[in-house]
Structures are given as C-alpha cells and as structure tokens.
C-alpha positions as CSV (number, residue, x, y, z in Angstrom):
1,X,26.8,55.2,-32.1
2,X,23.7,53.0,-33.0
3,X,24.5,49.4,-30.5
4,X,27.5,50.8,-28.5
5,X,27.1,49.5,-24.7
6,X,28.8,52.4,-23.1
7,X,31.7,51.9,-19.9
8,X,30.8,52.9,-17.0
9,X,34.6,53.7,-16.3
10,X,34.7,55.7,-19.7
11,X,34.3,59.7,-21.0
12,X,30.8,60.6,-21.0
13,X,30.1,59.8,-25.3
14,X,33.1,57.4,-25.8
15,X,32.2,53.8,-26.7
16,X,33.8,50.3,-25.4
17,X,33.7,48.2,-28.5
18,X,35.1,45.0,-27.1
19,X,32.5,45.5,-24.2
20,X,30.2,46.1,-26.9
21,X,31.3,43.0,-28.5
22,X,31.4,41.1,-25.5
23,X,28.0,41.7,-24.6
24,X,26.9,40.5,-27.8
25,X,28.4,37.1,-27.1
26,X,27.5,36.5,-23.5
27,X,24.1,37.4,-24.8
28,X,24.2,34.4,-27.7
29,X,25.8,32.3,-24.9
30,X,23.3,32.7,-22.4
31,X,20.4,32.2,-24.5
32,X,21.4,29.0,-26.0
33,X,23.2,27.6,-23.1
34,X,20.9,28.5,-20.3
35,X,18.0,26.8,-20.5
36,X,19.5,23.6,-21.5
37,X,21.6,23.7,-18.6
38,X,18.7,25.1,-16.2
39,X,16.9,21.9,-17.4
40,X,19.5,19.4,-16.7
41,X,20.3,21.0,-13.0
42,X,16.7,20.4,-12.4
43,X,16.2,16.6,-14.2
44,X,19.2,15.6,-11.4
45,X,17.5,17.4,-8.7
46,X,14.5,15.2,-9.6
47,X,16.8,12.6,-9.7
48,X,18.2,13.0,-6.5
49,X,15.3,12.9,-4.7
50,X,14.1,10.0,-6.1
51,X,17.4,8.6,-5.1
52,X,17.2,9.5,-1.8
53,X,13.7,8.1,-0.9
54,X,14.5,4.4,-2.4
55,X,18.0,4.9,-0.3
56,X,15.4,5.7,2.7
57,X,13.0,3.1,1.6
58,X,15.7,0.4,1.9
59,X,13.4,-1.2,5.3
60,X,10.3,0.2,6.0
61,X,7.3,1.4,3.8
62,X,6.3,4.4,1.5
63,X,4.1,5.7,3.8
64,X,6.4,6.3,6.8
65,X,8.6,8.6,4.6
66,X,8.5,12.1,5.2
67,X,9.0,15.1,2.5
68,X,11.5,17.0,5.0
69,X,14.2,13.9,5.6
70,X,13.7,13.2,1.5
71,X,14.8,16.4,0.3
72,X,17.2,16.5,3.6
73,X,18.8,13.6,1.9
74,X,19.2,14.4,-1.2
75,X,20.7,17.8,-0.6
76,X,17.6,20.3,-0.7
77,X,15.2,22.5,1.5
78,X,12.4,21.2,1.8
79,X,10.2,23.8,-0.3
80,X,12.7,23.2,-3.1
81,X,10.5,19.5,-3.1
82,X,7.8,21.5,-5.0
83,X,9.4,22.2,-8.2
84,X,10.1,18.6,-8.6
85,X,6.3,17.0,-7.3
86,X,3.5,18.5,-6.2
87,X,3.5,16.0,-3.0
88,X,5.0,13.3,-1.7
89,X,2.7,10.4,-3.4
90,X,3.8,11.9,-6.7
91,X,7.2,11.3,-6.1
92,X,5.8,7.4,-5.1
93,X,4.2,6.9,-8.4
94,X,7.3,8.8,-9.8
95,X,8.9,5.8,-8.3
96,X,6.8,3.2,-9.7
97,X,7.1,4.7,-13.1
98,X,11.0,4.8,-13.0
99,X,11.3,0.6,-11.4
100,X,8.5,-0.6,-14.4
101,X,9.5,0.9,-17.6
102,X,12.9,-0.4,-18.1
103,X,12.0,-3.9,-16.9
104,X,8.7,-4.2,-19.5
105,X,10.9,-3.4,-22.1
106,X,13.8,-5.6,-21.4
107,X,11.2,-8.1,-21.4
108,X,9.1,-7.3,-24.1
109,X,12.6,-7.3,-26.3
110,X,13.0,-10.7,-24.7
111,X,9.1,-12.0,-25.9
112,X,10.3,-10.8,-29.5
113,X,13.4,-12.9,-30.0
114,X,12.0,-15.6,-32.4
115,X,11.6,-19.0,-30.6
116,X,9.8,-21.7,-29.1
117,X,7.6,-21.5,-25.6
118,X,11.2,-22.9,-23.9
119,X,13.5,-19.7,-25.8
120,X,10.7,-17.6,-24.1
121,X,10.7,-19.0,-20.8
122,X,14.3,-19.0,-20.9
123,X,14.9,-15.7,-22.2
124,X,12.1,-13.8,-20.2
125,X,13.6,-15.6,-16.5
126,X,17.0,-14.9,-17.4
127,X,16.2,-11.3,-18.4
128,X,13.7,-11.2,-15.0
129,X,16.9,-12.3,-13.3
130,X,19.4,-9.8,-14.2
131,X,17.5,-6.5,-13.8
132,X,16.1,-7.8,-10.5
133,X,19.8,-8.2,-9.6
134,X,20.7,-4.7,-10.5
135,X,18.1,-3.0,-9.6
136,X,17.0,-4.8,-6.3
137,X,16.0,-1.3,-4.4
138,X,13.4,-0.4,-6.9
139,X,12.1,-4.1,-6.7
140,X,11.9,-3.9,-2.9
141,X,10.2,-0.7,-2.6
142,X,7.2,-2.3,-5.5
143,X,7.0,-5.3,-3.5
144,X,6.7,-4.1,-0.5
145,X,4.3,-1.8,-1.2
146,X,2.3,-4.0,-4.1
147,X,1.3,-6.5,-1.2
148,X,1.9,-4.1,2.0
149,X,0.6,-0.2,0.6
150,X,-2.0,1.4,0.2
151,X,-2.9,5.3,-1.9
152,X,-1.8,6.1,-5.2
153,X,1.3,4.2,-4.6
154,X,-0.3,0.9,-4.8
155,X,-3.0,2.2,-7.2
156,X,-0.1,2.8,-9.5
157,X,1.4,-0.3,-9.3
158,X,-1.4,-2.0,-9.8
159,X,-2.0,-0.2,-13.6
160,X,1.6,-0.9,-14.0
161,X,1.5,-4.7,-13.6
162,X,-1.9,-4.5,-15.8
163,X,-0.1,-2.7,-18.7
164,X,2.4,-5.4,-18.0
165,X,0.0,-8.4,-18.4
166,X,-1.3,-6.6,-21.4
167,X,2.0,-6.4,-23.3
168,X,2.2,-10.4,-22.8
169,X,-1.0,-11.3,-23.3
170,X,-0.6,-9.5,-27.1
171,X,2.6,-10.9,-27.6
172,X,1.5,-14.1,-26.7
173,X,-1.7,-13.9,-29.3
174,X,1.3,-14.4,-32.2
175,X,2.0,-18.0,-31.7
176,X,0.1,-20.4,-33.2
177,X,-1.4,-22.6,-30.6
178,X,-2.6,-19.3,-29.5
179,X,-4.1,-17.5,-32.2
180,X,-7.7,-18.9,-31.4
181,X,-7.6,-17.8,-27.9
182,X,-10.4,-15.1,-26.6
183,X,-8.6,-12.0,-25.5
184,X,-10.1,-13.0,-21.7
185,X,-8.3,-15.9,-21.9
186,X,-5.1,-14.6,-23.0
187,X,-4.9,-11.9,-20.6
188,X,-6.1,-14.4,-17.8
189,X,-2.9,-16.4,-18.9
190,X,-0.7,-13.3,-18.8
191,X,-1.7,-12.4,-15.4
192,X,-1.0,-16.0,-14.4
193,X,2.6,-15.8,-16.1
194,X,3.2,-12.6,-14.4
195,X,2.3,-13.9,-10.8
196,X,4.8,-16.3,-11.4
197,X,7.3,-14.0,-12.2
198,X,6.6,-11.9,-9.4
199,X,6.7,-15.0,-6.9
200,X,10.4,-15.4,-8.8
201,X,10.9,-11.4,-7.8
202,X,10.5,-12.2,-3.9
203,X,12.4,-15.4,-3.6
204,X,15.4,-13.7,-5.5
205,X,15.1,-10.7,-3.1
206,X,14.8,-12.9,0.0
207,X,16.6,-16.1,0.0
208,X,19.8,-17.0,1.7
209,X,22.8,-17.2,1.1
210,X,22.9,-14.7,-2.0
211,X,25.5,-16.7,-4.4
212,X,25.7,-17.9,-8.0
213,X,24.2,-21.6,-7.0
214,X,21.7,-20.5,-5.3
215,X,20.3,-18.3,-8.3
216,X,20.7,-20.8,-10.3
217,X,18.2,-23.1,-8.1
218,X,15.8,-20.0,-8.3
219,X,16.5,-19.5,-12.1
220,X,15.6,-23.1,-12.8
221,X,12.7,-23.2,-10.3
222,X,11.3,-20.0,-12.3
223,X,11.8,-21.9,-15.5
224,X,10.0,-24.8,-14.5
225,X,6.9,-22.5,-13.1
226,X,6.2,-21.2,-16.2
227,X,6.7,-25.0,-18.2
228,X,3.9,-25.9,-15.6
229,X,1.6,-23.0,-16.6
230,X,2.6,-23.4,-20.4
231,X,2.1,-27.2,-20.6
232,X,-1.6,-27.2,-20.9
233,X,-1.6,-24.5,-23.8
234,X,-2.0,-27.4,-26.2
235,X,-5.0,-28.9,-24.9
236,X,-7.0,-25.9,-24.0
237,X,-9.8,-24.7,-25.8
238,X,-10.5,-21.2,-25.7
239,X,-14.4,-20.2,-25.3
C-alpha cells in the first residue's frame, strides 16, 4: 500500500493507518513549528547572556569580564557562547547596540512633537530622564566604558553617540532660525547638546539621595543647560 508506514509490532505486510496518519501530522507539526521555536530558544539564549554580563558589569569594567563566568551566569557551557558571538567584544558592542537604539528613538519621537526650542528641551530631558531611570544598568556599563574603555567596546560607542548627534543635528536643520546653518555647524551644535545630555546621564546615575526632589533639581538643571546652549541660536551666524 503506496504511503503506509508499517508497525514494527505488526504481521509482516499489514499496515497501521492511524500510525500512518500520525506520522503525517507530526511531520506537518515539526516542520512548521520547529524552526520557529529553535529560533526563539536561541534569541533568549542570546538574551540571557547579554543579561548576565550587564548583571556582572554592575561595578567594574568590560574588560575584566570573562566568557566562562558569562555563560556560567546565564545558564550555559561555555562553548555554547559561540552560537550566540563569535567573542566576547561582540557580545560588548552587542551591548552597546541593545542600551542606544531604544533611547535614539524615544528621543527622536520626542524632537518630532511640534513645538518651540522650550517643548524640545522639555520633552527631550524628560524623555532622557525616564529611560535613564529604567534602564540605569545599560547606562552604567556605556558610561563607564565611554570615558573608562578601550577596544571595539568604546569604538562602538563612540559611532553610536555620532549617529546620535547626527539624528539631532537633522532634526534640528527644520526650524527656522536654523535653516541657514552649515551642516558643520549644526552637527557641532548637536554634539554640544549631546554632551549635555550625557553630563545629565552621570549626575542622575550618581547623586545622592535617589528621590523624586532630587530629580527634579537634576531635571531642571538639565533644562536649563540646554536653554544656555540654545540661547545664542538667534544671534549666530553660520559661516
């Protein structure tokens, strides 16, 4: 019988149908299910690991991390590390990746909210604020390592905060006191904007005691950091 799967436990000849049938539908299952679920076991894995070394990296640097106690944490033997990054500084810039995307576009969404210079300022601090709040381990590990790193870590965040500055400095070319500005210029006041921002990064991670007062004194001393840099937009002239 043409597509029988025959029973091990049956007469030599004789046919299981509902093995038959069976077969048939673990076979459907199994290819569409599979992979999917082959792929998600493995995005958590990844996951995991990058987990573990920001748990790790709570207070010290990049560098002193080890693969072994990495994938020790997060539940793995160590060769399993490979199938996730091919070393140790690609789970870094992994790292780096995963702490800058969401924030540029929470801000950029913030930038695009129609408004004044104040709405921006005000929108892009308070934004600033609230992810740096709850996401203070990824913001540790980039500061720590933008100012105290060295390797592909640091080369990475470097290109991140210039992608950064670039997504300003375009955003900032649409108002009108800004329209004449040279791209130079505009990018030169980006990277000052986002200096300030990071400056607001380090107090919020660092200052004592960690209430709702005392980030409001740091909210309104961001605020005022960017009016500072903003006020002399008027009277420059680009050349």
């Amino acid at each position: 019988m043409t597509g029988c799967v025959v029973n091990v436990g049956a007469e030599e000849g004789r046919c299981d149908v509902s093995n038959t049938a069976n077969a048939r539908t673990l076979s459907v299952v199994s290819e569409a299910v599979e992979p999917v679920s082959r792929q998600e076991r493995k995005q958590r894995t990844r996951q995991a690991l990058l987990a573990a070394a920001l748990d790790l990296l709570a207070d010290r640097g990049f560098a002193s991390l080890s693969l072994r106690e990495v994938a020790k944490r997060a539940g793995i033997v160590p060769t399993a590390f490979y199938r996730h990054f091919a070393s140790m500084e690609e789970l870094g810039v992994a790292l780096v990746e995963e702490s800058m995307r969401t924030l540029r576009g929470m801000i950029r969404a913030a930038r695009r909210r129609p408004g004044d210079y104040e709405q921006l300022i005000e929108a892009s601090v308070r934004t600033l604020y609230e992810h740096v709040r709850a996401h203070e381990d990824h913001f540790r590990f980039l500061t720590r390592e933008r100012y105290g790193g060295s390797g592909p870590v640091a080369r990475a965040i470097g290109v991140e905060l210039r992608l950064f500055s670039s997504d300003l400095a375009i955003d900032l070319a649409r108002f009108d006191q800004l329209r004449t500005w040279t791209t130079e210029d505009l990018h030169m006041l980006a990277e000052l904007i986002v200096t300030a921002m990071l400056a607001t990064v380090l107090e919020l991670l660092e200052t004592q005691p960690r209430d709702k007062e005392t980030d409001e004194r740091l909210i309104g001393v961001a605020e005022k950091r960017l009016r500072f840099l903003l006020a002399g937009v008027p009277h420059w002239v680009s050349r």
